[in-house]
mmCIF file as Biopython writes it, N, C-alpha, C and O atoms, coordinates in Angstrom:
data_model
#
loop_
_atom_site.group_PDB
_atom_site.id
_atom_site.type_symbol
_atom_site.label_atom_id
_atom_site.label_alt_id
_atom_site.label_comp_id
_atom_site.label_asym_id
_atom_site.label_entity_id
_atom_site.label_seq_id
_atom_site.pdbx_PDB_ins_code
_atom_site.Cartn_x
_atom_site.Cartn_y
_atom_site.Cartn_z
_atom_site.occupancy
_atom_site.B_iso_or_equiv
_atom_site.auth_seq_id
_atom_site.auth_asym_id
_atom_site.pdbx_PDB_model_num
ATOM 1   N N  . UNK A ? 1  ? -179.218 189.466 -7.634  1.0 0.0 1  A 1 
ATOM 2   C CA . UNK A ? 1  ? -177.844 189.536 -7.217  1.0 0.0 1  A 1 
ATOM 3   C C  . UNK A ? 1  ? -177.809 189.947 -5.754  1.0 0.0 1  A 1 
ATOM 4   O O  . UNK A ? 1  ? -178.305 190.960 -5.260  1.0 0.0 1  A 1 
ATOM 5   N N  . UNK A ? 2  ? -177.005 188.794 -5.040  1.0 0.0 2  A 1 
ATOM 6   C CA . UNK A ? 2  ? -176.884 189.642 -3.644  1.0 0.0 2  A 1 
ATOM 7   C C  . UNK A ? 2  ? -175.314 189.601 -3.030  1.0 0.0 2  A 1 
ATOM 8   O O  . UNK A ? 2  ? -174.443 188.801 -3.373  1.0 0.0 2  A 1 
ATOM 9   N N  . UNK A ? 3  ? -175.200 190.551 -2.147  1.0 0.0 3  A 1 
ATOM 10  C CA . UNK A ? 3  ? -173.601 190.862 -1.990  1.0 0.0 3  A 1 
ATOM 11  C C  . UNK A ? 3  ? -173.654 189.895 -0.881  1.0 0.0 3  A 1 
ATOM 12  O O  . UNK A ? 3  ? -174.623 189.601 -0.181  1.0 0.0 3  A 1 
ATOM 13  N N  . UNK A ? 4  ? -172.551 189.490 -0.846  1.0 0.0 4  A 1 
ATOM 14  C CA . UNK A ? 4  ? -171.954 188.015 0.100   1.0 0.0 4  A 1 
ATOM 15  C C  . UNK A ? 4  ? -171.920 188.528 1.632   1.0 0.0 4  A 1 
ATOM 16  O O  . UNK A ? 4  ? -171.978 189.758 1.640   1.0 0.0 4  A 1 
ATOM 17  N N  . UNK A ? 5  ? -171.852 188.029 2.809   1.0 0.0 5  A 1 
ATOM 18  C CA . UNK A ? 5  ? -171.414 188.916 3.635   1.0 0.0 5  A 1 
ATOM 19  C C  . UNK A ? 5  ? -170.144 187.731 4.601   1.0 0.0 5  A 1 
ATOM 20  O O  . UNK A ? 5  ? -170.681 186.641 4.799   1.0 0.0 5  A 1 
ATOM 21  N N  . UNK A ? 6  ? -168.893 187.793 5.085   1.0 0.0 6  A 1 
ATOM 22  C CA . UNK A ? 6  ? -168.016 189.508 4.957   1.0 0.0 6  A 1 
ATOM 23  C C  . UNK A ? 6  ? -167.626 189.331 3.680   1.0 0.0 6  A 1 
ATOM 24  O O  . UNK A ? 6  ? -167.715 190.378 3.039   1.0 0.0 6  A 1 
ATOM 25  N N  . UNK A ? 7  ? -167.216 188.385 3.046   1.0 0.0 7  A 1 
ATOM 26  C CA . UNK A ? 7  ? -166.311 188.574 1.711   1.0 0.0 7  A 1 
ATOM 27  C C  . UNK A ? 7  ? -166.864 189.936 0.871   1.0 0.0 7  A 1 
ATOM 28  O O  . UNK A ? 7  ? -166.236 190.665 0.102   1.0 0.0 7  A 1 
ATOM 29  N N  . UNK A ? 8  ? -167.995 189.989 1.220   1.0 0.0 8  A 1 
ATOM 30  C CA . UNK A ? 8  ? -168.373 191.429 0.385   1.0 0.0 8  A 1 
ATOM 31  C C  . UNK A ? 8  ? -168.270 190.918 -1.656  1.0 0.0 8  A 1 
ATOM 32  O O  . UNK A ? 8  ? -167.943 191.778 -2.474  1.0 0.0 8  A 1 
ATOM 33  N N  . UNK A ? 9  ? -168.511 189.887 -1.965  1.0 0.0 9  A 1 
ATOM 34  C CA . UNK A ? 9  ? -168.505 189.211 -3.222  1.0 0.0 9  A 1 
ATOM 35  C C  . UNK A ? 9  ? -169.874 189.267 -3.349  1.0 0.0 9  A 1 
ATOM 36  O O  . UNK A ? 9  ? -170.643 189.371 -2.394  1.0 0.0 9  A 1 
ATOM 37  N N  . UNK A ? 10 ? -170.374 189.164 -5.141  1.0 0.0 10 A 1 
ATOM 38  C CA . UNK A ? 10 ? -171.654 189.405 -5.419  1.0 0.0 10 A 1 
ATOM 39  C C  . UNK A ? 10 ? -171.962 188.452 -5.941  1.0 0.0 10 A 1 
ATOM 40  O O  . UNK A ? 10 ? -171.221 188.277 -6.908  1.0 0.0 10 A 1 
ATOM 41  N N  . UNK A ? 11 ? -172.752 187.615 -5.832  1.0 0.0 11 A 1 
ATOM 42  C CA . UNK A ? 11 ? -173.726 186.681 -6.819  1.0 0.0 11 A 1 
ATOM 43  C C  . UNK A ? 11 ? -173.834 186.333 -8.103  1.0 0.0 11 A 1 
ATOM 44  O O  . UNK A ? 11 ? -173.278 187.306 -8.613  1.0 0.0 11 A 1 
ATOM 45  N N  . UNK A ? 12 ? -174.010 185.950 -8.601  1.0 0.0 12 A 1 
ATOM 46  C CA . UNK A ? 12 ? -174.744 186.194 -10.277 1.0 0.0 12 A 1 
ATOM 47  C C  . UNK A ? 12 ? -175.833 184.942 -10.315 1.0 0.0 12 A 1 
ATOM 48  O O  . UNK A ? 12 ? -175.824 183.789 -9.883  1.0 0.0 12 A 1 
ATOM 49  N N  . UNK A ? 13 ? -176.790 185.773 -11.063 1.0 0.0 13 A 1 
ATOM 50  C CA . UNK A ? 13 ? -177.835 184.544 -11.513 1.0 0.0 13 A 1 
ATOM 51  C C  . UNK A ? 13 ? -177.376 184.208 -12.877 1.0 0.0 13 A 1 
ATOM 52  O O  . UNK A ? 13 ? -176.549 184.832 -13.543 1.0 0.0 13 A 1 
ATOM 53  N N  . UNK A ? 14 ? -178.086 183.036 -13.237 1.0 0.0 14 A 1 
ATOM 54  C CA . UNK A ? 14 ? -177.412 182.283 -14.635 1.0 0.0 14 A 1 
ATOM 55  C C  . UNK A ? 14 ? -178.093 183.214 -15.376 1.0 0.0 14 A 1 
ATOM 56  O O  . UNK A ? 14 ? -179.191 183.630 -15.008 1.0 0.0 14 A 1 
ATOM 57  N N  . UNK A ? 15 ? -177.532 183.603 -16.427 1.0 0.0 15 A 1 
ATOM 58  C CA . UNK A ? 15 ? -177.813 184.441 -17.790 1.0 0.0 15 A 1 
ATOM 59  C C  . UNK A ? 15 ? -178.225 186.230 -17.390 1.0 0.0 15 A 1 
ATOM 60  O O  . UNK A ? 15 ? -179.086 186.978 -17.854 1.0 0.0 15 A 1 
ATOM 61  N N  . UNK A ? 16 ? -177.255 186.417 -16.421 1.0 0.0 16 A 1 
ATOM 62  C CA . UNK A ? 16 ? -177.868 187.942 -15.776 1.0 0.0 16 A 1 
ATOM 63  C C  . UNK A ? 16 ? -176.524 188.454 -16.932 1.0 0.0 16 A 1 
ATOM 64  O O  . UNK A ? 16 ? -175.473 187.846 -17.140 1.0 0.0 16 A 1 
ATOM 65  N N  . UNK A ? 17 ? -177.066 189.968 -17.651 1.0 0.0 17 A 1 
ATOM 66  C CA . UNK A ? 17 ? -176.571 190.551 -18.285 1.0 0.0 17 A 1 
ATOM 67  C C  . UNK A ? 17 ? -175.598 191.010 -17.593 1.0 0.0 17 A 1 
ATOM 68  O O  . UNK A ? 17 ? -175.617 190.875 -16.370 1.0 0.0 17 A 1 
ATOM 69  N N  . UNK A ? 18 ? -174.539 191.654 -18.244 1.0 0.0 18 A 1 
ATOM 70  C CA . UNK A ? 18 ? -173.216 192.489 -17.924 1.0 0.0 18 A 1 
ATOM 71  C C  . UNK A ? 18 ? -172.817 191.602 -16.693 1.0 0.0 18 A 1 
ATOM 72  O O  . UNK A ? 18 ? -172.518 192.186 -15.652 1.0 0.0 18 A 1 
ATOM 73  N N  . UNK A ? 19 ? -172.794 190.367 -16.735 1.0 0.0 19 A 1 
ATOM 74  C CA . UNK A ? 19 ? -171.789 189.452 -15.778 1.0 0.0 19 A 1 
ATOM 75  C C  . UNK A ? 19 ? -170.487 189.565 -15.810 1.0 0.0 19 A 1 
ATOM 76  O O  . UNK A ? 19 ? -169.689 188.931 -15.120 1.0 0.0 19 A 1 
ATOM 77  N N  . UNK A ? 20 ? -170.311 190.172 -16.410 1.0 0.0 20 A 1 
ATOM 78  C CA . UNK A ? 20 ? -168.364 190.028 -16.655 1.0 0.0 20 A 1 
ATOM 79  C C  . UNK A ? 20 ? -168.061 191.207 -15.655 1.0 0.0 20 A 1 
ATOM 80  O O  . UNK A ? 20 ? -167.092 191.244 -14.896 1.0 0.0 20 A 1 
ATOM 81  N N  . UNK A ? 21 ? -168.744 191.873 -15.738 1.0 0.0 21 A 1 
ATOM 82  C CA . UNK A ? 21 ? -168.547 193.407 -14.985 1.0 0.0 21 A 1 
ATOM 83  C C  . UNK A ? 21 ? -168.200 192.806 -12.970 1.0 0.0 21 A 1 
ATOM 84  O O  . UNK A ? 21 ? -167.365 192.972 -12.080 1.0 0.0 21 A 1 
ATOM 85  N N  . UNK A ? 22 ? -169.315 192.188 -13.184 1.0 0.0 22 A 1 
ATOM 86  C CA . UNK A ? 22 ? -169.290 191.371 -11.309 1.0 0.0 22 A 1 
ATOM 87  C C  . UNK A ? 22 ? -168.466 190.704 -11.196 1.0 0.0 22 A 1 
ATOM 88  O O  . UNK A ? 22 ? -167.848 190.873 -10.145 1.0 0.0 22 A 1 
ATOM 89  N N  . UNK A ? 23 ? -167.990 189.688 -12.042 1.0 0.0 23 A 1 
ATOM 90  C CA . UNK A ? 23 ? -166.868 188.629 -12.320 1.0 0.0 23 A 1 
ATOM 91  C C  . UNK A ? 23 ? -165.639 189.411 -11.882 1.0 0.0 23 A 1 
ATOM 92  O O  . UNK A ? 23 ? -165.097 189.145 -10.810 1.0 0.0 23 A 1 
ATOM 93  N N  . UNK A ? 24 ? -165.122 190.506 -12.801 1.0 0.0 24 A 1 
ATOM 94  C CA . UNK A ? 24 ? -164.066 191.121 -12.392 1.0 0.0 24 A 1 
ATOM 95  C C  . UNK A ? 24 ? -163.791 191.978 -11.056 1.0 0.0 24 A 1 
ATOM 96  O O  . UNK A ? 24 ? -162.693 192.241 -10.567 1.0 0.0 24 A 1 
ATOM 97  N N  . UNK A ? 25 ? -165.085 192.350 -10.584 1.0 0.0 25 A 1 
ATOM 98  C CA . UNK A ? 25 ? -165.098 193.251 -9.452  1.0 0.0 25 A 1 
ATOM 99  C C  . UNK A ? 25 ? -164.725 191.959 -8.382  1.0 0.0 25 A 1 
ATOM 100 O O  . UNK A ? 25 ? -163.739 192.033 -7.649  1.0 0.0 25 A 1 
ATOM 101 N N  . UNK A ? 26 ? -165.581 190.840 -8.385  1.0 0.0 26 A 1 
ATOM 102 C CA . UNK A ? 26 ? -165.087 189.613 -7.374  1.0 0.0 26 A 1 
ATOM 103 C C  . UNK A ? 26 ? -163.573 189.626 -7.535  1.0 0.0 26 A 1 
ATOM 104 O O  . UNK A ? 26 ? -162.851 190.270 -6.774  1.0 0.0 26 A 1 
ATOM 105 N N  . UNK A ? 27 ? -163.108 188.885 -8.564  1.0 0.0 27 A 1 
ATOM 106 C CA . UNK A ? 27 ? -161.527 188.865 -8.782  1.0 0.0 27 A 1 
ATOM 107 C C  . UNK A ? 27 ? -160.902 189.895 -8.962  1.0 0.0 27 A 1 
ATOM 108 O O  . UNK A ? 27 ? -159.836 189.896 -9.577  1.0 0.0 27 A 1 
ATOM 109 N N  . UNK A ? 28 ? -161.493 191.061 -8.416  1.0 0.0 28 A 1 
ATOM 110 C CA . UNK A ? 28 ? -160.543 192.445 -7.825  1.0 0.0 28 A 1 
ATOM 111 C C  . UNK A ? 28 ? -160.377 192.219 -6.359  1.0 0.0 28 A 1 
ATOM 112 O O  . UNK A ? 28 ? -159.334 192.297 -5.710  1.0 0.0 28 A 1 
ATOM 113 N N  . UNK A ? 29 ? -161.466 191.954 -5.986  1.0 0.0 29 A 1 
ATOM 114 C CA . UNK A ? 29 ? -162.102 191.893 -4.635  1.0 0.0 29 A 1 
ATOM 115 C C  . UNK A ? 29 ? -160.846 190.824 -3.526  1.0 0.0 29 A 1 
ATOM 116 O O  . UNK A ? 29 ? -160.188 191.114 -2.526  1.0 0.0 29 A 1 
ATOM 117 N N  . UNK A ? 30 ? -161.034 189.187 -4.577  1.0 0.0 30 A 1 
ATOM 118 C CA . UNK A ? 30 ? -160.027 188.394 -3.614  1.0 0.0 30 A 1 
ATOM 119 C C  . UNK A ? 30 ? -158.712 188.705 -3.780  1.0 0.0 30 A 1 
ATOM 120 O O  . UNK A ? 30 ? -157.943 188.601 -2.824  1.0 0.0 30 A 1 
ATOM 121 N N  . UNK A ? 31 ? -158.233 189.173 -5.144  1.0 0.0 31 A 1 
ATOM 122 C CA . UNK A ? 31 ? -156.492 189.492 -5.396  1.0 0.0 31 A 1 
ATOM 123 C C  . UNK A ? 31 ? -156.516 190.780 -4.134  1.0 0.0 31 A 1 
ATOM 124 O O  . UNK A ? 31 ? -155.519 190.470 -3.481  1.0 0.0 31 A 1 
ATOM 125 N N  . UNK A ? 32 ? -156.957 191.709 -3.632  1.0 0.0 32 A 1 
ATOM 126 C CA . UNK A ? 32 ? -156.745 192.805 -2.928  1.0 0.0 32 A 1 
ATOM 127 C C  . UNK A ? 32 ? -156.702 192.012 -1.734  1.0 0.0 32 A 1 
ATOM 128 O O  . UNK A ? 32 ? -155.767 192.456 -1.067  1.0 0.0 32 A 1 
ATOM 129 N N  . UNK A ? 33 ? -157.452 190.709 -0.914  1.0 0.0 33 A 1 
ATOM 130 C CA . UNK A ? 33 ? -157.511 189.542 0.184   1.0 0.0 33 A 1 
ATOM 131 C C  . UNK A ? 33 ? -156.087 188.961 0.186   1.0 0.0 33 A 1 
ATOM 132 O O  . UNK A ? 33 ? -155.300 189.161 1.111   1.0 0.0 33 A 1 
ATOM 133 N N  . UNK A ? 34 ? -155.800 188.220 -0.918  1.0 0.0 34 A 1 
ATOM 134 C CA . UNK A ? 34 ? -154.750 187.492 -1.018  1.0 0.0 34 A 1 
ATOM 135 C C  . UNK A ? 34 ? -153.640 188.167 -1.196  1.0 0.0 34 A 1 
ATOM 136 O O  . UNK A ? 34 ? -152.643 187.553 -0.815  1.0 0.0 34 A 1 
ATOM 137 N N  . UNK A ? 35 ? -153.408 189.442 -1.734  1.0 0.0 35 A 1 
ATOM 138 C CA . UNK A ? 35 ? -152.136 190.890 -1.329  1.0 0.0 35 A 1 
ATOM 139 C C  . UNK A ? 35 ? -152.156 191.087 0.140   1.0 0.0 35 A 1 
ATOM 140 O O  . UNK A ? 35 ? -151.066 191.242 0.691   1.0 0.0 35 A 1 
ATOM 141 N N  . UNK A ? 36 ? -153.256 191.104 0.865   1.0 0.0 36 A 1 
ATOM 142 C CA . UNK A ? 36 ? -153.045 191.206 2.442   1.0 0.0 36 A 1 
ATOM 143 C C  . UNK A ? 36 ? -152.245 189.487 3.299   1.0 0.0 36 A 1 
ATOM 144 O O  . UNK A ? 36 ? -151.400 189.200 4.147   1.0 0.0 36 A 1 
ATOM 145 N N  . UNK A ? 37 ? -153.031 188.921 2.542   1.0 0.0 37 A 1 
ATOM 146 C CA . UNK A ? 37 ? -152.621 187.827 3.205   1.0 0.0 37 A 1 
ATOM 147 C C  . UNK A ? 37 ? -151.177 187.744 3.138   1.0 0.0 37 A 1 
ATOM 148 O O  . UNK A ? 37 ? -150.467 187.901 4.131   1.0 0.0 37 A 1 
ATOM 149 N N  . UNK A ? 38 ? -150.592 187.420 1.601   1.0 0.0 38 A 1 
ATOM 150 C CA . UNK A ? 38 ? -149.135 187.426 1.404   1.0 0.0 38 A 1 
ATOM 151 C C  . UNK A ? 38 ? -148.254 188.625 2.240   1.0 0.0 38 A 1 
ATOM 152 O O  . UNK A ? 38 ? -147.097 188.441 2.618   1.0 0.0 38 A 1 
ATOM 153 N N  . UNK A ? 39 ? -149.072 189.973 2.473   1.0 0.0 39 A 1 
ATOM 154 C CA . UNK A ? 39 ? -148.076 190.530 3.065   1.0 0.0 39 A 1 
ATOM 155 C C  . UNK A ? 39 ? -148.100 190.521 4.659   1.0 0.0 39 A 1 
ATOM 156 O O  . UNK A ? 39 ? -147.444 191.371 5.261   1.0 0.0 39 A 1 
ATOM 157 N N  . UNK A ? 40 ? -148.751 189.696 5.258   1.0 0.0 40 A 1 
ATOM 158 C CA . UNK A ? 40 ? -148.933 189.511 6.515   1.0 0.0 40 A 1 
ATOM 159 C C  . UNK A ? 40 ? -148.236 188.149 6.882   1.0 0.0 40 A 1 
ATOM 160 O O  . UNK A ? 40 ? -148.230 187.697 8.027   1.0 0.0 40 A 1 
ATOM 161 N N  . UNK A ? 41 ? -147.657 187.547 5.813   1.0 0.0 41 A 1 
ATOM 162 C CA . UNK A ? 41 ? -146.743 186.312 5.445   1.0 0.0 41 A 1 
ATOM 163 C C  . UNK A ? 41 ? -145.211 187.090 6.202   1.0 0.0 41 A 1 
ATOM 164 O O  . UNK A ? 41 ? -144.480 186.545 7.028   1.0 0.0 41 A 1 
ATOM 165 N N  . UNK A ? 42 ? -145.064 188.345 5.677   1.0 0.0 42 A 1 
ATOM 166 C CA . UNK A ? 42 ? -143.775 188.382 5.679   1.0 0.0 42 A 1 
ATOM 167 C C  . UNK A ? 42 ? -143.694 188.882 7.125   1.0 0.0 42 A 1 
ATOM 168 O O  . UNK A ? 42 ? -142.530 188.824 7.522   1.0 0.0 42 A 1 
ATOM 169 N N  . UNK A ? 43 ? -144.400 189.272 7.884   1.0 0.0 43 A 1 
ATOM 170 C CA . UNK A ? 43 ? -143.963 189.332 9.474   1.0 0.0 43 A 1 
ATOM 171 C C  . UNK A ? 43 ? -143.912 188.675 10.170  1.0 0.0 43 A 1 
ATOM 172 O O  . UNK A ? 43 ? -144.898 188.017 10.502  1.0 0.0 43 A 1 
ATOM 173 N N  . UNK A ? 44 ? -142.805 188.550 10.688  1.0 0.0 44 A 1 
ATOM 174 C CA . UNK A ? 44 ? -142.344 187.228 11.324  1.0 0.0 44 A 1 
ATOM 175 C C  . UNK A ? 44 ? -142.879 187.431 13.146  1.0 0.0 44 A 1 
ATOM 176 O O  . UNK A ? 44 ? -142.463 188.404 13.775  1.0 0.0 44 A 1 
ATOM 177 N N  . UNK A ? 45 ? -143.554 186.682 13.626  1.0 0.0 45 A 1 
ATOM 178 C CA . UNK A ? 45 ? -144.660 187.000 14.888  1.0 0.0 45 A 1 
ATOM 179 C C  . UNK A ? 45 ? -144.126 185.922 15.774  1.0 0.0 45 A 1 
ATOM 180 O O  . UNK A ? 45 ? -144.279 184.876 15.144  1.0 0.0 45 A 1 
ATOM 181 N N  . UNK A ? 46 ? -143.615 185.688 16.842  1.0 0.0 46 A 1 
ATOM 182 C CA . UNK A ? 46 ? -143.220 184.622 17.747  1.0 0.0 46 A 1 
ATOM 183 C C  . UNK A ? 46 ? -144.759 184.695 18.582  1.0 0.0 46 A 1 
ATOM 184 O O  . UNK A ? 46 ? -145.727 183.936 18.532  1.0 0.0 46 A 1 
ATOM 185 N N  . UNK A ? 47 ? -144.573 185.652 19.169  1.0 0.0 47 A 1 
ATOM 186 C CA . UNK A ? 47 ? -145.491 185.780 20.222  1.0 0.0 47 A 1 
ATOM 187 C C  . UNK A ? 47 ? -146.159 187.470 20.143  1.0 0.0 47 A 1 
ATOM 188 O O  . UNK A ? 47 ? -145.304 188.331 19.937  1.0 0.0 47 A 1 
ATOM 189 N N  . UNK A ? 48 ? -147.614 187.955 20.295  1.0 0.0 48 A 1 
ATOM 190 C CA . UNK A ? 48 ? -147.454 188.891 20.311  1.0 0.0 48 A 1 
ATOM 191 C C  . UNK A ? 48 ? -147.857 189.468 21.256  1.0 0.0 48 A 1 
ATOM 192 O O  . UNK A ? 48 ? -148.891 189.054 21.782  1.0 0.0 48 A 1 
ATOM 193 N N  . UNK A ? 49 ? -147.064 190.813 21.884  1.0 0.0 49 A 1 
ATOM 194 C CA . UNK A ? 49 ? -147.511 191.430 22.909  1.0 0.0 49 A 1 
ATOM 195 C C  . UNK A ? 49 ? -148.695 191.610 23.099  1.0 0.0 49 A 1 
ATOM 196 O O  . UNK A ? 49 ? -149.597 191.329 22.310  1.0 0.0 49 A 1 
ATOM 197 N N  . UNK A ? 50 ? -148.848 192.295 24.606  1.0 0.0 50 A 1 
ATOM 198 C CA . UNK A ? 50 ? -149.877 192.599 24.753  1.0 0.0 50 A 1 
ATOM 199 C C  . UNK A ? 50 ? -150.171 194.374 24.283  1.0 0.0 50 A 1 
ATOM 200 O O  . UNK A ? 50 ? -151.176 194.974 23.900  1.0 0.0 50 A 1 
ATOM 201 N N  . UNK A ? 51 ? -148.759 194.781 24.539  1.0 0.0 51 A 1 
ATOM 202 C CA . UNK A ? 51 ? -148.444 196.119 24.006  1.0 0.0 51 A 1 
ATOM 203 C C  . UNK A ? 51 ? -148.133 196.308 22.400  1.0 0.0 51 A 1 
ATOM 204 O O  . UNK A ? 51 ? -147.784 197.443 22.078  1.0 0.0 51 A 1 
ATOM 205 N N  . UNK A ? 52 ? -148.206 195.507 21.553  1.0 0.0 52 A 1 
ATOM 206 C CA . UNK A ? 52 ? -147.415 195.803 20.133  1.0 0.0 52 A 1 
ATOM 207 C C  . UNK A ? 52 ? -148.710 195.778 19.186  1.0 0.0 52 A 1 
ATOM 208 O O  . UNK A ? 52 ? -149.358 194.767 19.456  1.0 0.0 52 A 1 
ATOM 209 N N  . UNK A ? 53 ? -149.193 196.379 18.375  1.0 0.0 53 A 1 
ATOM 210 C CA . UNK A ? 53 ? -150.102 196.105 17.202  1.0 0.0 53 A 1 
ATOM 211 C C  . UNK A ? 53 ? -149.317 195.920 16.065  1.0 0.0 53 A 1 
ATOM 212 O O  . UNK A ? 53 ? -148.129 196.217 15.939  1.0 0.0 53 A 1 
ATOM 213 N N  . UNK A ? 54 ? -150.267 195.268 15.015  1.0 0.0 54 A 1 
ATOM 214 C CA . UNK A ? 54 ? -149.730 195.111 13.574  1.0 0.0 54 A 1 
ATOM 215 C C  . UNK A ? 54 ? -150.719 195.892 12.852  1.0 0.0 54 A 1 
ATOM 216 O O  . UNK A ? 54 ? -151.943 195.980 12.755  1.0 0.0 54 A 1 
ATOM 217 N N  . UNK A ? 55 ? -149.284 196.610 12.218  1.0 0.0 55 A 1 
ATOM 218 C CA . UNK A ? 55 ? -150.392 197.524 11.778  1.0 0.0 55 A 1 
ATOM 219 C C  . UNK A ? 55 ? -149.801 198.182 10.015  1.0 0.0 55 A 1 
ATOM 220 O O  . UNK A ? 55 ? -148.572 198.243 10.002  1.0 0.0 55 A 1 
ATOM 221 N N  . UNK A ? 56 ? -150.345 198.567 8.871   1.0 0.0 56 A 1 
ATOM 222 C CA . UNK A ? 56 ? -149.738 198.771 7.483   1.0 0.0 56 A 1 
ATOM 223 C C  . UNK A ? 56 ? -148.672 199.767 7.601   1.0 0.0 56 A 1 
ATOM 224 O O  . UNK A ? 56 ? -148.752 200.691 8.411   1.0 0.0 56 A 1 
ATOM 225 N N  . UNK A ? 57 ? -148.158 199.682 7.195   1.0 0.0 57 A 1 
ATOM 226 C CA . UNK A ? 57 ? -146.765 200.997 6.926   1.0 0.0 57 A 1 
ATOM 227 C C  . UNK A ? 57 ? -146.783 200.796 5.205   1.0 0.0 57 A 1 
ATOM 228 O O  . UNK A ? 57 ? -146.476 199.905 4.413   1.0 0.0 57 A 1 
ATOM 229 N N  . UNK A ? 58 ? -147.415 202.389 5.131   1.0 0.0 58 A 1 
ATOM 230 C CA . UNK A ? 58 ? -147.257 202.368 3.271   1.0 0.0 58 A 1 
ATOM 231 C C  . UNK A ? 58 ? -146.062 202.758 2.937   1.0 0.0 58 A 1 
ATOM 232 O O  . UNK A ? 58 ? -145.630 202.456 1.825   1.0 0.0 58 A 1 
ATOM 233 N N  . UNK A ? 59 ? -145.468 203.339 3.633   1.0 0.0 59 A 1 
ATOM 234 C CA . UNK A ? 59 ? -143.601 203.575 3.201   1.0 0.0 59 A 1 
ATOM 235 C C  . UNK A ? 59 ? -143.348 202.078 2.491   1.0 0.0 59 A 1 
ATOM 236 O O  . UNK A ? 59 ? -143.399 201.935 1.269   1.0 0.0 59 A 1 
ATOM 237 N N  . UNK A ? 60 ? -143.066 200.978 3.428   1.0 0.0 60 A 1 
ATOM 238 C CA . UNK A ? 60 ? -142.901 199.993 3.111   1.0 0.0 60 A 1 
ATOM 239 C C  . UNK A ? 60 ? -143.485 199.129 2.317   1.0 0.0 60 A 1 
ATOM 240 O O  . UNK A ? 60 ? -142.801 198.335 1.672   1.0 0.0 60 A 1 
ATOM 241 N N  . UNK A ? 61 ? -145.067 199.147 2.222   1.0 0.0 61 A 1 
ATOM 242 C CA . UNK A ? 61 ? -145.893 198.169 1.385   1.0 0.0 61 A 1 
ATOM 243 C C  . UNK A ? 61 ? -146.186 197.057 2.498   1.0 0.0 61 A 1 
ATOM 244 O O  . UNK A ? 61 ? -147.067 196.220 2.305   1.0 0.0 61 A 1 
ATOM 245 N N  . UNK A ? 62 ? -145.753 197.066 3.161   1.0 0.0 62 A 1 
ATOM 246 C CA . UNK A ? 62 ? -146.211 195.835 4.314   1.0 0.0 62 A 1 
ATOM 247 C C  . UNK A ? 62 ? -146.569 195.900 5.997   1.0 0.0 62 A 1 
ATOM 248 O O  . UNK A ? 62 ? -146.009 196.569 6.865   1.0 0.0 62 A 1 
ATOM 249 N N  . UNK A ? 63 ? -147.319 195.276 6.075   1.0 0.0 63 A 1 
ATOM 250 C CA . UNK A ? 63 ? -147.370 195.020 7.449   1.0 0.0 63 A 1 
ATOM 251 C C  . UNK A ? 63 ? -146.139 194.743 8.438   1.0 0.0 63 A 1 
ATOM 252 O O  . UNK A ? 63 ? -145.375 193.784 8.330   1.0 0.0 63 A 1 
ATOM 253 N N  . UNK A ? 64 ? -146.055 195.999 9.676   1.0 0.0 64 A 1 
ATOM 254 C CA . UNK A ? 64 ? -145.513 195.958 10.530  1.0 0.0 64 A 1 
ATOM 255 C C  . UNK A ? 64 ? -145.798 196.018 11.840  1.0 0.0 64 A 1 
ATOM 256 O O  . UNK A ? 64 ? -146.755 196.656 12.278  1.0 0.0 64 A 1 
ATOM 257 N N  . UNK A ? 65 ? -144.739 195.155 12.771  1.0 0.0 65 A 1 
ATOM 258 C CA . UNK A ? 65 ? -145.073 194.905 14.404  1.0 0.0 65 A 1 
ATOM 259 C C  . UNK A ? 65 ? -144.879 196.190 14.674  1.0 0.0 65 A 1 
ATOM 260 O O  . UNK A ? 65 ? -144.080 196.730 13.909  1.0 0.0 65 A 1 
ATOM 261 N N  . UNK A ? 66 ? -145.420 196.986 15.649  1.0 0.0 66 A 1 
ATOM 262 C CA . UNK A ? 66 ? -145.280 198.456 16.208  1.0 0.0 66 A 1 
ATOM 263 C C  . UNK A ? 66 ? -145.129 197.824 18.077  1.0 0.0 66 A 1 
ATOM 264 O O  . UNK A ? 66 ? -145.692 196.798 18.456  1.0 0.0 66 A 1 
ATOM 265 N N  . UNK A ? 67 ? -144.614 198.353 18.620  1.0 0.0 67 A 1 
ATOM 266 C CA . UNK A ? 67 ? -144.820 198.070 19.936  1.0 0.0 67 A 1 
ATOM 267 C C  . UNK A ? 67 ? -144.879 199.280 20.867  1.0 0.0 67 A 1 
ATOM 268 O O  . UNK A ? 67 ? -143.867 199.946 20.644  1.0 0.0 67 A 1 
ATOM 269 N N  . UNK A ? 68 ? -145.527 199.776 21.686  1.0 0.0 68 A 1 
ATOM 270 C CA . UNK A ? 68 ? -145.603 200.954 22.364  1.0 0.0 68 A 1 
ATOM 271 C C  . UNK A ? 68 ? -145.495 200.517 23.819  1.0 0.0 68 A 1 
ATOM 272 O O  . UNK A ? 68 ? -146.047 199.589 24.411  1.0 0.0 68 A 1 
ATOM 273 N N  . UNK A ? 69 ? -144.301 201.793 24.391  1.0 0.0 69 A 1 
ATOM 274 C CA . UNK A ? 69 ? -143.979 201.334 25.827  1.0 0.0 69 A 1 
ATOM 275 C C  . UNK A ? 69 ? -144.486 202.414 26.946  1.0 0.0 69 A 1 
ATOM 276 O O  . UNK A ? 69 ? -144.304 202.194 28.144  1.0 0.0 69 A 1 
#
């Protein structure tokens, strides 16, 4: 078994015991990818500064533009 690199996903060889265990840790792994992605959906970005980062706000659950002056 070897860990992927970046996805950070693990391998399986055919008939390797306790596979289900890796199986689920992968499909923990991309649903936690695809929660970032969708919430990086909802900020709406024209252009971005050179001054503003995006950055998580857990109040909210989502990614927000910050801009510093």
């Amino acid at each position: 078994m070897t860990i992927k690199s970046p996805s950070n996903l693990e391998s399986l060889d055919y008939g390797q015991p306790d596979w289900i265990h890796i199986y689920n840790a992968n499909v923990d792994r991309l649903n936690t990818l695809l929660l970032k992605i969708q919430a990086l959906q909802d900020v709406k970005i024209d252009k971005l500064e050179d001054d503003a980062l995006l950055m998580w706000d857990s109040s909210q659950s989502k990614y927000v533009l910050i801009k510093y002056d």
